[in-house]
Every structure is written in C-alpha cells, then in structure tokens.
mmCIF file of the N, C-alpha and C atoms, coordinates in Angstrom:
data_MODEL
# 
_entry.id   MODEL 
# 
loop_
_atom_site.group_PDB 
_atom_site.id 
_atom_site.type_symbol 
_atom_site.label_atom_id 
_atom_site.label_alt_id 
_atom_site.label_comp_id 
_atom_site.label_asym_id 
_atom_site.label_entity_id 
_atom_site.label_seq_id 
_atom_site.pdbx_PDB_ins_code 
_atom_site.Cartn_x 
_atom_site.Cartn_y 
_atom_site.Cartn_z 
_atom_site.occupancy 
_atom_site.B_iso_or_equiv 
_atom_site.pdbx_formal_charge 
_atom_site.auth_seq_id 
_atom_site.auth_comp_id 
_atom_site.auth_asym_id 
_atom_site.auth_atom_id 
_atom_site.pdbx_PDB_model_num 
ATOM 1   N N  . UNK A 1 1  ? 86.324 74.731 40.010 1.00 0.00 ? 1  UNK A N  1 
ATOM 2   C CA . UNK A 1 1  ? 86.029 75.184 41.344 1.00 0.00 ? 1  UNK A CA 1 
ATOM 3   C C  . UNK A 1 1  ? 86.705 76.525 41.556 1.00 0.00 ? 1  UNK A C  1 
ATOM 4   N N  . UNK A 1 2  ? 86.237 77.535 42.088 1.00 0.00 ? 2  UNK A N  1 
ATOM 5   C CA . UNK A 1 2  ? 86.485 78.874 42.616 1.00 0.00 ? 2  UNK A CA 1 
ATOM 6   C C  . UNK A 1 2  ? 87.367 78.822 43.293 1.00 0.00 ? 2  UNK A C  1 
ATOM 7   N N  . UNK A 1 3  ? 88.422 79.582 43.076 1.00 0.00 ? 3  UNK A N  1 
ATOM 8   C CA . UNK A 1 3  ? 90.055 79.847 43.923 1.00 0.00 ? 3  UNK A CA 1 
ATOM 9   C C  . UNK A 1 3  ? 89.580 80.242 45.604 1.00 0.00 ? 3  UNK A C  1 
ATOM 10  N N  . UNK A 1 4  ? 88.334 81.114 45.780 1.00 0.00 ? 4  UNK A N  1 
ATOM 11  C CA . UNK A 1 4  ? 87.676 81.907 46.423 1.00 0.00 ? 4  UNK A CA 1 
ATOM 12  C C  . UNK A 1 4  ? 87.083 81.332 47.850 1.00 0.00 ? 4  UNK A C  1 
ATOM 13  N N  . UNK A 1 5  ? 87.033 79.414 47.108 1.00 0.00 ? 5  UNK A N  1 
ATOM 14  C CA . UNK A 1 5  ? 86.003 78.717 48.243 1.00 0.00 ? 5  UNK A CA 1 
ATOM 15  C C  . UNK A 1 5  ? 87.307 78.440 49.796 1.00 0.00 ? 5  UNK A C  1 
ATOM 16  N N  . UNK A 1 6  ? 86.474 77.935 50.369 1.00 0.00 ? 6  UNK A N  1 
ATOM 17  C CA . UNK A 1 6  ? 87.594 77.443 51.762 1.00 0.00 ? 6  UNK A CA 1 
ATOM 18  C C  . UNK A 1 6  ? 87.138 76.392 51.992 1.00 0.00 ? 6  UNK A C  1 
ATOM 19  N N  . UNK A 1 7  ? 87.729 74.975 52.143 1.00 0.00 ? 7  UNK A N  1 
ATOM 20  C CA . UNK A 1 7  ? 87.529 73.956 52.801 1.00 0.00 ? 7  UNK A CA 1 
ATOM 21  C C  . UNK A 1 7  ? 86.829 73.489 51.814 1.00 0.00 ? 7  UNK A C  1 
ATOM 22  N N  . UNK A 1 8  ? 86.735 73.173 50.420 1.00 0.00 ? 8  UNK A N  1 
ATOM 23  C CA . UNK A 1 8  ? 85.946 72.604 48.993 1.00 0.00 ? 8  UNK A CA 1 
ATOM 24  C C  . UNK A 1 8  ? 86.658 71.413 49.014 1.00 0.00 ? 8  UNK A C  1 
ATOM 25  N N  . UNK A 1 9  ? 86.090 70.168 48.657 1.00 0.00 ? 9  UNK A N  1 
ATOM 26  C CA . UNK A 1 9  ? 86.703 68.855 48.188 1.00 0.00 ? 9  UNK A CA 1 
ATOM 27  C C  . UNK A 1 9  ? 86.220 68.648 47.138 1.00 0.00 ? 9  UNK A C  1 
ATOM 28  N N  . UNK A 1 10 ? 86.851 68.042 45.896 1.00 0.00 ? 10 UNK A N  1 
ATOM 29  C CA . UNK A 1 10 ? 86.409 67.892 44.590 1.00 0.00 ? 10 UNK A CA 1 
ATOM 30  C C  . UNK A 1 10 ? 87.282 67.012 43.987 1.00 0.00 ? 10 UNK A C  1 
ATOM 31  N N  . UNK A 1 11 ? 86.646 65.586 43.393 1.00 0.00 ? 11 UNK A N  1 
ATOM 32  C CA . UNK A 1 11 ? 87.291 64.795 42.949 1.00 0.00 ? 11 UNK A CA 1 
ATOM 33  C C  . UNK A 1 11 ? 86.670 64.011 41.781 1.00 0.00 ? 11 UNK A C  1 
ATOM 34  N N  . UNK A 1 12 ? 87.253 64.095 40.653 1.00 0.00 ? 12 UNK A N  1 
ATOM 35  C CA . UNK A 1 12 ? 87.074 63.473 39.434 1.00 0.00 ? 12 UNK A CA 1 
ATOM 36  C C  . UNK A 1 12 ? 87.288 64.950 38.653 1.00 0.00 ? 12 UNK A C  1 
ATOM 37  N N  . UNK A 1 13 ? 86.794 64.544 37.371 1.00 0.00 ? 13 UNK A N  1 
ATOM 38  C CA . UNK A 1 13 ? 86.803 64.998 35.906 1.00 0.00 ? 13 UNK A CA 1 
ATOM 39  C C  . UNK A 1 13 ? 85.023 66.256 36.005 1.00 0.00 ? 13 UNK A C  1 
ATOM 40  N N  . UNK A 1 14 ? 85.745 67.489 36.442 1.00 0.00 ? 14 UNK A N  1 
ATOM 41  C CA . UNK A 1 14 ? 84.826 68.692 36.024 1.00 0.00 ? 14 UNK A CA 1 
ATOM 42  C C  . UNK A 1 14 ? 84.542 68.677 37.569 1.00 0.00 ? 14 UNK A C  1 
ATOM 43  N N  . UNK A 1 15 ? 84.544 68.109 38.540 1.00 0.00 ? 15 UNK A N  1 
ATOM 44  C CA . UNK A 1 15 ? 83.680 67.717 39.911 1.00 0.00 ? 15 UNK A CA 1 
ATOM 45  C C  . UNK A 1 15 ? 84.045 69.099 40.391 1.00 0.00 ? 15 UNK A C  1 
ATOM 46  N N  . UNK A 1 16 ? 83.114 70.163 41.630 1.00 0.00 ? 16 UNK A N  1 
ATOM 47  C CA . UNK A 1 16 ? 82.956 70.895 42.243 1.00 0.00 ? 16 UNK A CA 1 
ATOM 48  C C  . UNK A 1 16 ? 82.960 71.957 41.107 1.00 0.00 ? 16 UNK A C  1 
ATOM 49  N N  . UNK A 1 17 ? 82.785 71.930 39.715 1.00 0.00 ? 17 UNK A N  1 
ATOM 50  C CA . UNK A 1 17 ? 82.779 73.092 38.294 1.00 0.00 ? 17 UNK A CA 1 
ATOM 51  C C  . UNK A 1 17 ? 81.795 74.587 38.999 1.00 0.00 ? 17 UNK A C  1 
ATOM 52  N N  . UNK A 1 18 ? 80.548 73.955 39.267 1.00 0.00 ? 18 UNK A N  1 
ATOM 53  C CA . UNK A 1 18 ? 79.664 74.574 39.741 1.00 0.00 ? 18 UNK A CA 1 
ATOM 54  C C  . UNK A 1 18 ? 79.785 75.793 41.135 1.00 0.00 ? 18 UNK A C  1 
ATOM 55  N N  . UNK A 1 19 ? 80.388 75.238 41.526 1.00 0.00 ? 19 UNK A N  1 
ATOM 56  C CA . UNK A 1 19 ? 80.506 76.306 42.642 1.00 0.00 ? 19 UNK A CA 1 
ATOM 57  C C  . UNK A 1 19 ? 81.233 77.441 42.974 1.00 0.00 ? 19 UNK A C  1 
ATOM 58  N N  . UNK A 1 20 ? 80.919 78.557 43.252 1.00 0.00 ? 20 UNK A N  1 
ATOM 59  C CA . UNK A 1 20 ? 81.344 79.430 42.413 1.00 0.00 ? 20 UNK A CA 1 
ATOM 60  C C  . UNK A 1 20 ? 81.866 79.957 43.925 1.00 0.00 ? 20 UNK A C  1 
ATOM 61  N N  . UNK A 1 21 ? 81.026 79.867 45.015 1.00 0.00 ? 21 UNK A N  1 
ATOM 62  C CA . UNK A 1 21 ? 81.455 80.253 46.606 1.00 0.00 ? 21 UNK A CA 1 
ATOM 63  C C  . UNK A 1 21 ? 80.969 79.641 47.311 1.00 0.00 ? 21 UNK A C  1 
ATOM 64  N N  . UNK A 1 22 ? 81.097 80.369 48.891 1.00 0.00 ? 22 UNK A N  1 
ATOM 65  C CA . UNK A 1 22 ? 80.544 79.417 49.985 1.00 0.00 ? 22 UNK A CA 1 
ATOM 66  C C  . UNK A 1 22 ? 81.789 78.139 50.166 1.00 0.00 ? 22 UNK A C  1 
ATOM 67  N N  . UNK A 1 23 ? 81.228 77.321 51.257 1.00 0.00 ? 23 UNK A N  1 
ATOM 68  C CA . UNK A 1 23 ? 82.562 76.432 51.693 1.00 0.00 ? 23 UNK A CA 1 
ATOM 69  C C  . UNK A 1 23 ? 82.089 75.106 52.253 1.00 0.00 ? 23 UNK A C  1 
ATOM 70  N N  . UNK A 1 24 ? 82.969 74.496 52.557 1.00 0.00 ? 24 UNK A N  1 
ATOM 71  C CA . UNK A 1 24 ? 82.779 72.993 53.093 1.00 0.00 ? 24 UNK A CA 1 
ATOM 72  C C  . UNK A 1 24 ? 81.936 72.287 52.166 1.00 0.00 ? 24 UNK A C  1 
ATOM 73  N N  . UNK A 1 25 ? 81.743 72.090 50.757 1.00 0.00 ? 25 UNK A N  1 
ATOM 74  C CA . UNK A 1 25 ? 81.409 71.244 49.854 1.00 0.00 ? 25 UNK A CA 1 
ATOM 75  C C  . UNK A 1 25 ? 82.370 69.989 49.636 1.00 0.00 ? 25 UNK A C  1 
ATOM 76  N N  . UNK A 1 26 ? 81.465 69.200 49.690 1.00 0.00 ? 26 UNK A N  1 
ATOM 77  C CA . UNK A 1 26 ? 82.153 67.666 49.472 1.00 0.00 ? 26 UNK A CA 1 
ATOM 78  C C  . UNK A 1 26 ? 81.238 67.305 47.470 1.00 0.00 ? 26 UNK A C  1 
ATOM 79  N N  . UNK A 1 27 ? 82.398 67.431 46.950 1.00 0.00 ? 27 UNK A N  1 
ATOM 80  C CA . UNK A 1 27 ? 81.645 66.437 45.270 1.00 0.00 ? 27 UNK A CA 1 
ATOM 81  C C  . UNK A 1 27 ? 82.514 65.690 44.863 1.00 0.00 ? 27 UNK A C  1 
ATOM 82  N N  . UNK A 1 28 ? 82.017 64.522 44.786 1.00 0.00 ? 28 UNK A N  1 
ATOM 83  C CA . UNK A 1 28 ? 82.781 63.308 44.253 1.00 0.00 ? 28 UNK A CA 1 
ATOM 84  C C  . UNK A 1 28 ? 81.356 62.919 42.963 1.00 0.00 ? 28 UNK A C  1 
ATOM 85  N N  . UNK A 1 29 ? 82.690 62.937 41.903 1.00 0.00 ? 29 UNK A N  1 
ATOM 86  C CA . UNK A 1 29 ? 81.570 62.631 40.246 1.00 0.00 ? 29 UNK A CA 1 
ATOM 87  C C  . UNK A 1 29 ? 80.107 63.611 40.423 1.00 0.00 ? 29 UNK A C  1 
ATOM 88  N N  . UNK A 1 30 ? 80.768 64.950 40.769 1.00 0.00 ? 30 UNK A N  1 
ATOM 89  C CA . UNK A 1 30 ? 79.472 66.050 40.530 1.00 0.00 ? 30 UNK A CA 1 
ATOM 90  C C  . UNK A 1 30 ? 80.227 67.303 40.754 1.00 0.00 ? 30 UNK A C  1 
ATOM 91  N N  . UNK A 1 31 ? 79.142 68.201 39.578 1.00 0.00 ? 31 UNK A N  1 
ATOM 92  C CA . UNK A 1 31 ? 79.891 69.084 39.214 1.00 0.00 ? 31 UNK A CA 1 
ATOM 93  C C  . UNK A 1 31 ? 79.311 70.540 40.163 1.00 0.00 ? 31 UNK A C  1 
ATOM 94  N N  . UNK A 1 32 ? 78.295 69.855 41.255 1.00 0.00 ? 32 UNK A N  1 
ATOM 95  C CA . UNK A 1 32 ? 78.217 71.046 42.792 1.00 0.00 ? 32 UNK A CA 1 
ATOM 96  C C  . UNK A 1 32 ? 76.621 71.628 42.071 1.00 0.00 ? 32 UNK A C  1 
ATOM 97  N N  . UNK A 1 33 ? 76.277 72.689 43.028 1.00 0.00 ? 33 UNK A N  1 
ATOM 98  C CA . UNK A 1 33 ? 75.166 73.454 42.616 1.00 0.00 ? 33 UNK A CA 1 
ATOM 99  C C  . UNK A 1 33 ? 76.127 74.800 42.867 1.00 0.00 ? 33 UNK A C  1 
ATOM 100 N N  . UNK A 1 34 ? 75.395 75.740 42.145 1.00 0.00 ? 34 UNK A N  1 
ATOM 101 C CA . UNK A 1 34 ? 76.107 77.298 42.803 1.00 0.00 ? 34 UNK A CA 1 
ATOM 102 C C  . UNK A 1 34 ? 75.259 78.000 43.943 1.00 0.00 ? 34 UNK A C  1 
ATOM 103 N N  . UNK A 1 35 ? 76.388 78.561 44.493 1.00 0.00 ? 35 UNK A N  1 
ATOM 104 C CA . UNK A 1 35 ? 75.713 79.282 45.721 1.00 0.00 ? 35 UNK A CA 1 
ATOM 105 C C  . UNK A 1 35 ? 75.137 78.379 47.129 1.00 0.00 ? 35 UNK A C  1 
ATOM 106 N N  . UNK A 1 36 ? 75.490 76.672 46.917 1.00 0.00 ? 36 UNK A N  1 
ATOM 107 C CA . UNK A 1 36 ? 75.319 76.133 48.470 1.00 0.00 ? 36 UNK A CA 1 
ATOM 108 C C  . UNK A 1 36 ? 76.674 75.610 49.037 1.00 0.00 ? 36 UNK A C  1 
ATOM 109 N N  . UNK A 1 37 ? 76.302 75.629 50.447 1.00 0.00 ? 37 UNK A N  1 
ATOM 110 C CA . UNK A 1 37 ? 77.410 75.546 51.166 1.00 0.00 ? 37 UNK A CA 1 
ATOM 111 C C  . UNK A 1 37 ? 77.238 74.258 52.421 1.00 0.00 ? 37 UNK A C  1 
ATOM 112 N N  . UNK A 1 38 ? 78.411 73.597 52.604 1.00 0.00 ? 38 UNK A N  1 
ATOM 113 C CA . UNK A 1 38 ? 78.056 72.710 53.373 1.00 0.00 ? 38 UNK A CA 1 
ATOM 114 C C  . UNK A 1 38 ? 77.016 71.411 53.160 1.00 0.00 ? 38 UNK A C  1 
ATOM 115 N N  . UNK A 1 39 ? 77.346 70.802 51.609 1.00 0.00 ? 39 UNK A N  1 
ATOM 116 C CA . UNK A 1 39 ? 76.856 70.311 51.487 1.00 0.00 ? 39 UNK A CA 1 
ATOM 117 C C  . UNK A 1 39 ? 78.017 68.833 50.747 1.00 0.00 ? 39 UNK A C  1 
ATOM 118 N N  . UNK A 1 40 ? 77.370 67.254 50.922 1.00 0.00 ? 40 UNK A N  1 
ATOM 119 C CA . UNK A 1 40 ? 77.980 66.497 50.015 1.00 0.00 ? 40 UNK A CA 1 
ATOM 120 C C  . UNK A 1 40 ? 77.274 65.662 48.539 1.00 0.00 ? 40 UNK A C  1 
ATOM 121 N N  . UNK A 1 41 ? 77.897 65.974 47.531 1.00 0.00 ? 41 UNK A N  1 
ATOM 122 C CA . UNK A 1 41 ? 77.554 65.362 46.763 1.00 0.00 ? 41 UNK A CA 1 
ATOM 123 C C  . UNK A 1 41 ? 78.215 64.319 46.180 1.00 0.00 ? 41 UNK A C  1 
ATOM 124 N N  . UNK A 1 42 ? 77.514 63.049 46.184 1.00 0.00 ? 42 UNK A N  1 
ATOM 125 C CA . UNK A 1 42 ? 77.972 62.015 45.424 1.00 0.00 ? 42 UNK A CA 1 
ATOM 126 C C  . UNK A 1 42 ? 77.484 61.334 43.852 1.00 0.00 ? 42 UNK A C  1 
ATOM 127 N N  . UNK A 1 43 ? 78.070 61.097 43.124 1.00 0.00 ? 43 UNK A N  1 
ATOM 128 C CA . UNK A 1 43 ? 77.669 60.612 41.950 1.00 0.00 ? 43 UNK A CA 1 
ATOM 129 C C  . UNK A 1 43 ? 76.476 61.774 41.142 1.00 0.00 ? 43 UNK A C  1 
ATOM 130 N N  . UNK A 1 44 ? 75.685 61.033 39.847 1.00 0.00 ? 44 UNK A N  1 
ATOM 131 C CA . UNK A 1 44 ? 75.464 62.071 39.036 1.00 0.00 ? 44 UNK A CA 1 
ATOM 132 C C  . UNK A 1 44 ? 74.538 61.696 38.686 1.00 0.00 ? 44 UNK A C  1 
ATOM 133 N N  . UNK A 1 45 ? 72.930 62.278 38.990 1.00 0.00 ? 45 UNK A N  1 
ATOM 134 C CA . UNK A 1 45 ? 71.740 61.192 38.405 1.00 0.00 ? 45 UNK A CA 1 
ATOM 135 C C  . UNK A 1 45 ? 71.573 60.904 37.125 1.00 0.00 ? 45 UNK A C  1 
ATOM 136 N N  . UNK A 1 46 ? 71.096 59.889 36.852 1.00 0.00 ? 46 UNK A N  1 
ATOM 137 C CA . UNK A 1 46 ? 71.083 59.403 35.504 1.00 0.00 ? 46 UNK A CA 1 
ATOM 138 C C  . UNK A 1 46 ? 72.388 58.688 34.794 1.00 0.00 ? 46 UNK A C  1 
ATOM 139 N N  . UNK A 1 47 ? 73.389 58.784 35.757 1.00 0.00 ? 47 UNK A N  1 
ATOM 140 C CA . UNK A 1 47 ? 74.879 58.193 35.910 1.00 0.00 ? 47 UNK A CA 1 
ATOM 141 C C  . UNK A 1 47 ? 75.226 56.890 36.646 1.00 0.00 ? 47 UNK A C  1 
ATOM 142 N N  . UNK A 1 48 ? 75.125 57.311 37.869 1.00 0.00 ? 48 UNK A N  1 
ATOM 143 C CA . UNK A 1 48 ? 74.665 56.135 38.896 1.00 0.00 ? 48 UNK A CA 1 
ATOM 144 C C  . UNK A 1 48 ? 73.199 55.334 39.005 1.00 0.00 ? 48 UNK A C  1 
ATOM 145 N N  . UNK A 1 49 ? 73.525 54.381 39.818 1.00 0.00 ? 49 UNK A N  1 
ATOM 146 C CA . UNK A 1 49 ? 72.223 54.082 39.934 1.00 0.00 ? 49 UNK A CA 1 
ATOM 147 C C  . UNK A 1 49 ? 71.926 52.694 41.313 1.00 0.00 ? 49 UNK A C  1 
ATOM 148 N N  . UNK A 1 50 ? 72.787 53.056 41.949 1.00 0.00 ? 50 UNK A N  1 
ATOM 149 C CA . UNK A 1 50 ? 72.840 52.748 43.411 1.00 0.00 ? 50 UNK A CA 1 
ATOM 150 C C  . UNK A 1 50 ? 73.934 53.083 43.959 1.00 0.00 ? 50 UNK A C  1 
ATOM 151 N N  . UNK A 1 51 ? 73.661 52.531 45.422 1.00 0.00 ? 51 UNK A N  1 
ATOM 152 C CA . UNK A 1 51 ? 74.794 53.199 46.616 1.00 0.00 ? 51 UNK A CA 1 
ATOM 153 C C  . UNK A 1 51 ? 74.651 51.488 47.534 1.00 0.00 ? 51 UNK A C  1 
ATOM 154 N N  . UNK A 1 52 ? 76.105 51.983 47.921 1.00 0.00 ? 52 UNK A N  1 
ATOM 155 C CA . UNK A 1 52 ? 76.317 50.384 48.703 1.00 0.00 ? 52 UNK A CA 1 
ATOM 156 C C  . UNK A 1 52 ? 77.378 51.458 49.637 1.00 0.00 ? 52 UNK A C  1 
ATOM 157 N N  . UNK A 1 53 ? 77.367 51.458 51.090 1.00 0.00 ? 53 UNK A N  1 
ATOM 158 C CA . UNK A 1 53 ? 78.076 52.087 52.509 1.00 0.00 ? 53 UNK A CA 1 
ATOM 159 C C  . UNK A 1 53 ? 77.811 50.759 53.080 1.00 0.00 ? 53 UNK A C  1 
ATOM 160 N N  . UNK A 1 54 ? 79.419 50.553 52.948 1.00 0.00 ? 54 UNK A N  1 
ATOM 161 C CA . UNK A 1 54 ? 80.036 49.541 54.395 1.00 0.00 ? 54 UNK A CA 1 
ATOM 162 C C  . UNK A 1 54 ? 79.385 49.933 55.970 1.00 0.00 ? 54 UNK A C  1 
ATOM 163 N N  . UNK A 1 55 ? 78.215 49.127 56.276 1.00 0.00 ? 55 UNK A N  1 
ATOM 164 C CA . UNK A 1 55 ? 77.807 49.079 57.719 1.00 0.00 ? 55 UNK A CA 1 
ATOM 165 C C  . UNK A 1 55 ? 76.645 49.717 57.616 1.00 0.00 ? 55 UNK A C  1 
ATOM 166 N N  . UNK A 1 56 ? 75.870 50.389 56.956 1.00 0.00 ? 56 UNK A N  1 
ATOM 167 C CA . UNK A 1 56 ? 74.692 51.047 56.327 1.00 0.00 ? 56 UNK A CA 1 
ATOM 168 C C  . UNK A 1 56 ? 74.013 50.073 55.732 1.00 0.00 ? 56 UNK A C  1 
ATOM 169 N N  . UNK A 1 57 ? 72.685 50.294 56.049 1.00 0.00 ? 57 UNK A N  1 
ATOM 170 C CA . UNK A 1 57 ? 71.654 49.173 55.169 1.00 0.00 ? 57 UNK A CA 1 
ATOM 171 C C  . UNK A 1 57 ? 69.971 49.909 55.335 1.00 0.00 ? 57 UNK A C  1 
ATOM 172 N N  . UNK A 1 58 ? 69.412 49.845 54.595 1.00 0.00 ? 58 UNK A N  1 
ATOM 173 C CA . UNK A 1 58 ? 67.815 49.802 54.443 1.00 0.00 ? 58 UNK A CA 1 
ATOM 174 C C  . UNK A 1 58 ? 66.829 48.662 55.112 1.00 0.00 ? 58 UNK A C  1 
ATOM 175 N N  . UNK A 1 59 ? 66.011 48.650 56.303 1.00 0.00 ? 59 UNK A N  1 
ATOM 176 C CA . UNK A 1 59 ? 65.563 47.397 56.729 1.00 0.00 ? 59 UNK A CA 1 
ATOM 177 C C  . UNK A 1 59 ? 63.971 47.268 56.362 1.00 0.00 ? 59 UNK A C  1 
ATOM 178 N N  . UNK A 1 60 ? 63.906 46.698 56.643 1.00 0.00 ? 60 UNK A N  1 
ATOM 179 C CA . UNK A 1 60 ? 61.981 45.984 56.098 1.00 0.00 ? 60 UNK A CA 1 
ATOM 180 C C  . UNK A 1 60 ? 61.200 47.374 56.618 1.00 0.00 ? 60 UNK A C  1 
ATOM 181 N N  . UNK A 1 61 ? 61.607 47.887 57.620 1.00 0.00 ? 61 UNK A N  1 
ATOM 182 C CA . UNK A 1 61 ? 60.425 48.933 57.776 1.00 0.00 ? 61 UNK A CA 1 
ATOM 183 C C  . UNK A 1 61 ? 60.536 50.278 56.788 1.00 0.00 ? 61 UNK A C  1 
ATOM 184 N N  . UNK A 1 62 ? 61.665 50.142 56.290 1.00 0.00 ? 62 UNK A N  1 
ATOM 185 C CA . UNK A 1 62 ? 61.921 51.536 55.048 1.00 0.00 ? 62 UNK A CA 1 
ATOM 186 C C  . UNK A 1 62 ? 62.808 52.555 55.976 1.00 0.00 ? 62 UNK A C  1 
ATOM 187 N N  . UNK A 1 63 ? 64.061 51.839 57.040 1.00 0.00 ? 63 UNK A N  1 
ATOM 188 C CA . UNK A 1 63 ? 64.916 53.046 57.603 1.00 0.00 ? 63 UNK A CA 1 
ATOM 189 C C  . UNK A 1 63 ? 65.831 52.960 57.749 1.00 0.00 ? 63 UNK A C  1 
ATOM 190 N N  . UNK A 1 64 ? 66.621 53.489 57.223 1.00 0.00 ? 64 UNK A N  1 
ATOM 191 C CA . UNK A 1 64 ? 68.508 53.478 57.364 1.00 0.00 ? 64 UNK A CA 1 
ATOM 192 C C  . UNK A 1 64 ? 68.925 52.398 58.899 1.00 0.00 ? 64 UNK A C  1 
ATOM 193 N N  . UNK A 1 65 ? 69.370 51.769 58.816 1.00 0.00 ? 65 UNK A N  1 
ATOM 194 C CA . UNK A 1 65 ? 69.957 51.346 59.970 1.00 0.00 ? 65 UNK A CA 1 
ATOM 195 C C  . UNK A 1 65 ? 71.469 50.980 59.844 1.00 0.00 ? 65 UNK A C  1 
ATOM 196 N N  . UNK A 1 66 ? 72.379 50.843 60.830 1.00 0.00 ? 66 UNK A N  1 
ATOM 197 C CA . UNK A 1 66 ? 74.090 50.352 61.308 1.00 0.00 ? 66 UNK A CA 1 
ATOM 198 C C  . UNK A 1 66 ? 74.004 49.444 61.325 1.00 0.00 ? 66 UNK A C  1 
ATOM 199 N N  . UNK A 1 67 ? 74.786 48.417 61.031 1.00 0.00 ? 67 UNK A N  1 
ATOM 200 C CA . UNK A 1 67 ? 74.688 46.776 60.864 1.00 0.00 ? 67 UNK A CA 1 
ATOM 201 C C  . UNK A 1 67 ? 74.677 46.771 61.944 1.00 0.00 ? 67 UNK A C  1 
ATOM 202 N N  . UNK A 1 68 ? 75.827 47.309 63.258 1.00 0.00 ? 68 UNK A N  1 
ATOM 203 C CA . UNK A 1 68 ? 75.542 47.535 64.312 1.00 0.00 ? 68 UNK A CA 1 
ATOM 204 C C  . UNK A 1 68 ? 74.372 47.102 65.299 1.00 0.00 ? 68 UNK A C  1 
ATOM 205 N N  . UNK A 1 69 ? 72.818 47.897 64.256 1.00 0.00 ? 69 UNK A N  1 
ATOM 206 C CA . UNK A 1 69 ? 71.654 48.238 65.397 1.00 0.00 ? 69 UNK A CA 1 
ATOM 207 C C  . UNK A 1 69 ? 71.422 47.035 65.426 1.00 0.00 ? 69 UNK A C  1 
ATOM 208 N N  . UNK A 1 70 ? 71.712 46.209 64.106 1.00 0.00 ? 70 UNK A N  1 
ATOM 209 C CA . UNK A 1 70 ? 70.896 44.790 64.684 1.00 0.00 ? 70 UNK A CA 1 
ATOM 210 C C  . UNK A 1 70 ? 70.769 43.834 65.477 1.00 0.00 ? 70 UNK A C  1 
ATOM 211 N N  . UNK A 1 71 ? 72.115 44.163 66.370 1.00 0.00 ? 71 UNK A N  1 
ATOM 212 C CA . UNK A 1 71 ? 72.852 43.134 67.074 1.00 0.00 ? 71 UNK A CA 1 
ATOM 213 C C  . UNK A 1 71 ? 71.951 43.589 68.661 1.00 0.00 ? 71 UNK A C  1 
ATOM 214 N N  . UNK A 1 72 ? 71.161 44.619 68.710 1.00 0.00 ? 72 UNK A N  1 
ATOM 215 C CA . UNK A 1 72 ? 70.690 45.095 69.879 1.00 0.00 ? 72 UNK A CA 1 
ATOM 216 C C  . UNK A 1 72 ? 69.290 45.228 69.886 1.00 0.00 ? 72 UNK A C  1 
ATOM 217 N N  . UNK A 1 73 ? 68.389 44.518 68.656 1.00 0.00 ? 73 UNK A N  1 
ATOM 218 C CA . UNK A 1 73 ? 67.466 44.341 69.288 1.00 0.00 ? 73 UNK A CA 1 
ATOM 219 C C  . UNK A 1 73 ? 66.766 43.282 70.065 1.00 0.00 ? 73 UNK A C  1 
# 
C-alpha cells in the first residue's frame, strides 16, 4: 500500500498491494484495484465462496433484508 494514501485499511498478507492513491479503501484478503477510492473490498474471487453478516440475510423475493425487517411485517 502507498505511503501517499489517507485513511487506507488493509489487512492480511499483500492486502491493499494495489493501490497506489486515492483514500478511504477498506481490503480485507484483497490486494485493492489502482486508482479507486472509497471503496470496500472483501475476500478474493475464486478464493472465497460465500458471505455470512450477522443480521443480514437474502429473502424469497431475491433482497437483502435485517433480521430486524422481519419482525415488522
């Protein structure tokens, strides 16, 4: 990661390699794109191969919902 960036988070082995400027990048197990800013990356395709977020879920109609929403319809 670039001495250069401001506000970069980068965690693991090579993670945020890619980015050369620009700021507020989040990479966890990724090595960034160059030249974007304000962006988060998680995991590494062809590496991972799902995502599980405490209180986040996919429902029958195909849309992110808060475990939350369910309690209100």
């Amino acid at each position: 990661m670039s001495t250069s960036n401001h506000f970069d988070i980068a965690l693991g082995y090579n993670d945020g390699a890619n980015i050369t400027s620009f700021s507020n990048n989040i990479d966890i197990g990724n090595a960034g794109v160059t030249g974007e800013a304000n962006k988060i990356r998680i995991g590494t395709v062809g590496t991972q191969n799902g995502t599980f977020i405490a209180g986040i879920f996919w429902d029958k109609r195909g849309q992110w919902r808060r475990s939350d929403d369910k309690l209100r319809r």
